[in-house]
Kinemage of the C-alpha trace (Angstrom):
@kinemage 1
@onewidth
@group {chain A} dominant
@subgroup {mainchain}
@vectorlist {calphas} color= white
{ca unk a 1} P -32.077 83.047 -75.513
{ca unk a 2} L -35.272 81.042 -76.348
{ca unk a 3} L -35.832 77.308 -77.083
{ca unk a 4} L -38.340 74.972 -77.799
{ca unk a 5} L -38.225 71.515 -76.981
{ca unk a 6} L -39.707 68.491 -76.793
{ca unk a 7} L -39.672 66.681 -73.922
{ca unk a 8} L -38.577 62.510 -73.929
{ca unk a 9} L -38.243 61.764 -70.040
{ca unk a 10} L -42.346 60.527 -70.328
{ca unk a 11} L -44.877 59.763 -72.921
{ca unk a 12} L -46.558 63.126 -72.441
{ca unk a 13} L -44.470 64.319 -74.959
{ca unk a 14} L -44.879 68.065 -73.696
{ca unk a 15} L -43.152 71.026 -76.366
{ca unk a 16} L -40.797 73.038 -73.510
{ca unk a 17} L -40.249 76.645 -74.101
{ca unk a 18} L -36.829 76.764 -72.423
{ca unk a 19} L -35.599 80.801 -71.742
{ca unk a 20} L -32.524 81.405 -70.313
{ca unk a 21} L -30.622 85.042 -69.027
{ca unk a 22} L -27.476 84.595 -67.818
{ca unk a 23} L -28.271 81.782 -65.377
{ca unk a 24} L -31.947 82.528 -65.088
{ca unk a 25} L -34.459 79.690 -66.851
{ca unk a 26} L -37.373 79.955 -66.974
{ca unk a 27} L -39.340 76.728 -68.195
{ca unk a 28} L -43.087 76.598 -70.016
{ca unk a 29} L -44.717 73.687 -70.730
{ca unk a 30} L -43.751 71.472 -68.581
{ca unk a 31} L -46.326 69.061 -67.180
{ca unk a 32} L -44.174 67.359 -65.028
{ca unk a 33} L -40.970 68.195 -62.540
{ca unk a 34} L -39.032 65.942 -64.530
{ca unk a 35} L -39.965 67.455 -67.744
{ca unk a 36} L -38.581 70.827 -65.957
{ca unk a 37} L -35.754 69.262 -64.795
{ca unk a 38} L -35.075 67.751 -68.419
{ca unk a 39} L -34.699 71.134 -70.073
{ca unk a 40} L -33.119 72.504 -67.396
{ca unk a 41} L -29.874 70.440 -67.798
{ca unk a 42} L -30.401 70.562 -71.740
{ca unk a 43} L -29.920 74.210 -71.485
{ca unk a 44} L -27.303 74.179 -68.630
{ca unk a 45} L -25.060 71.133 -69.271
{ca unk a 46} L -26.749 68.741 -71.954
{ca unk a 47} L -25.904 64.963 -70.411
{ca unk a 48} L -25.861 61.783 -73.228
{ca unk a 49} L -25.927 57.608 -72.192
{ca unk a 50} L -23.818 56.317 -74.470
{ca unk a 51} L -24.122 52.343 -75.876
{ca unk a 52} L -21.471 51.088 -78.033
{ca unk a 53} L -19.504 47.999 -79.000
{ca unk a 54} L -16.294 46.984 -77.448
{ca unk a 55} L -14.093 44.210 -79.220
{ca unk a 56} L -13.644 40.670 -77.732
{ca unk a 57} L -10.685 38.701 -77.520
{ca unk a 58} L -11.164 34.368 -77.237
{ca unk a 59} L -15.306 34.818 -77.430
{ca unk a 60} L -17.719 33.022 -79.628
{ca unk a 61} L -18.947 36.592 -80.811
{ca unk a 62} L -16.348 38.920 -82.052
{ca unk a 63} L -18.195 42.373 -80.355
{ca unk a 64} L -19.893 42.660 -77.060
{ca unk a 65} L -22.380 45.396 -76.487
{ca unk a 66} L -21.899 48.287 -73.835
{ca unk a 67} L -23.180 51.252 -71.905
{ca unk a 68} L -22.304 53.738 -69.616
{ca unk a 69} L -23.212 53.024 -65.844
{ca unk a 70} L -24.870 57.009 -65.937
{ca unk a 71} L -24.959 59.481 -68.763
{ca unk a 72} L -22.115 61.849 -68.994
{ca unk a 73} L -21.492 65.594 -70.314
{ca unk a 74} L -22.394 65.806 -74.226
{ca unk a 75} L -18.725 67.182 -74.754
{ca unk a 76} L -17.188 63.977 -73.142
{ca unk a 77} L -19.045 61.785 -75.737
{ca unk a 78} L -16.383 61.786 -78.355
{ca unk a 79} L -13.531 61.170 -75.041
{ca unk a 80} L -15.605 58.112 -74.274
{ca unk a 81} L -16.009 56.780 -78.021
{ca unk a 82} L -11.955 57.258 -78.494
{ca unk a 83} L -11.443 55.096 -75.362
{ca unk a 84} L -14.083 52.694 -75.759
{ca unk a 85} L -12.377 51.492 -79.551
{ca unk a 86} L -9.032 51.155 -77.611
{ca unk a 87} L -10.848 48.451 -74.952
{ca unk a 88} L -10.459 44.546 -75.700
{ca unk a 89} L -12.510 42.593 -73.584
{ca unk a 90} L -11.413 39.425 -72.558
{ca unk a 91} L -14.651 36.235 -72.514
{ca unk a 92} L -16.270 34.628 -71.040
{ca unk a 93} L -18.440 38.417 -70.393
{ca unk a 94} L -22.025 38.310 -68.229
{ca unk a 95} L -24.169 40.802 -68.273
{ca unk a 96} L -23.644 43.709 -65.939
{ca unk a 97} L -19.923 42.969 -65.740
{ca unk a 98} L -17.940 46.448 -65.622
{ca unk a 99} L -15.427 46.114 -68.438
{ca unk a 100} L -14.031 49.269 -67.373
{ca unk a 101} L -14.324 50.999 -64.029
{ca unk a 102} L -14.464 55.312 -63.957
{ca unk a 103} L -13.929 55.426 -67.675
{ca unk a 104} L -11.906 58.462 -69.065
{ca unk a 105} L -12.184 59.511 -64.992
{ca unk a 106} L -16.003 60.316 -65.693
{ca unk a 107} L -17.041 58.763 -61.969
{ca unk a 108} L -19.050 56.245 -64.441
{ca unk a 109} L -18.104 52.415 -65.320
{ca unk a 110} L -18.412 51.008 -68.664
{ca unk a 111} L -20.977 47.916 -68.419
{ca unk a 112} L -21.097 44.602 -70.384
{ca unk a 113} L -24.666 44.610 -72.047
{ca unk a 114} L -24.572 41.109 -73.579
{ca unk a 115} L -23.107 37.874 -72.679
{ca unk a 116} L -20.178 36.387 -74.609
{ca unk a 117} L -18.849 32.689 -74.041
{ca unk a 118} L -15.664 31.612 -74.425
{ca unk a 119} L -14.140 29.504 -76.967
């Protein structure tokens, strides 16, 4: 199989030819190792950060934005977004707080991205 790319680790910008056999790559294009190692796991097992809201309970702001500590598998995106509209955070919320350790059991923490005061 054959793919092209574009590469959005640096500004380089560099189009990938990604071809894979089996579980042979080989990568073209690439000015950089992290460039390679970019299309590697987009070919092997494509990895997503995701940043959402999470509702908040006695806050001066109703939503507090989040992330996830590291990105995670593009297949356990929709897991995460399920969860994530289940959570009710609790202010006063800081920065950097973890809202939610290990999150769906994805070895990553849900972190606060925004401060919310209480009422």
């Amino acid at each position: 199989m054959k793919k092209e790319m574009t590469c959005i680790i640096c500004p380089n910008g560099c189009l990938l030819t990604v071809e894979t056999e089996k579980e042979c790559v080989r990568i073209l294009g690439a000015k950089c190792e992290r460039g390679k190692q970019y299309a590697y796991t987009e070919m092997m097992d494509p990895q997503r950060t995701v940043t959402t809201t999470v509702l908040v309970e006695n806050g001066t702001e109703p939503l507090c934005s989040v992330r996830l500590s590291k990105a995670v598998s593009k297949g356990a995106v929709f897991t995460v977004m399920r969860e994530t509209r289940k959570l009710r955070a609790r202010a006063p919320i800081a920065i950097g707080d973890v809202l939610t350790a290990n999150l769906c059991g994805l070895g990553c923490d849900l972190l606060a991205t925004r401060n919310v005061s209480a009422r």
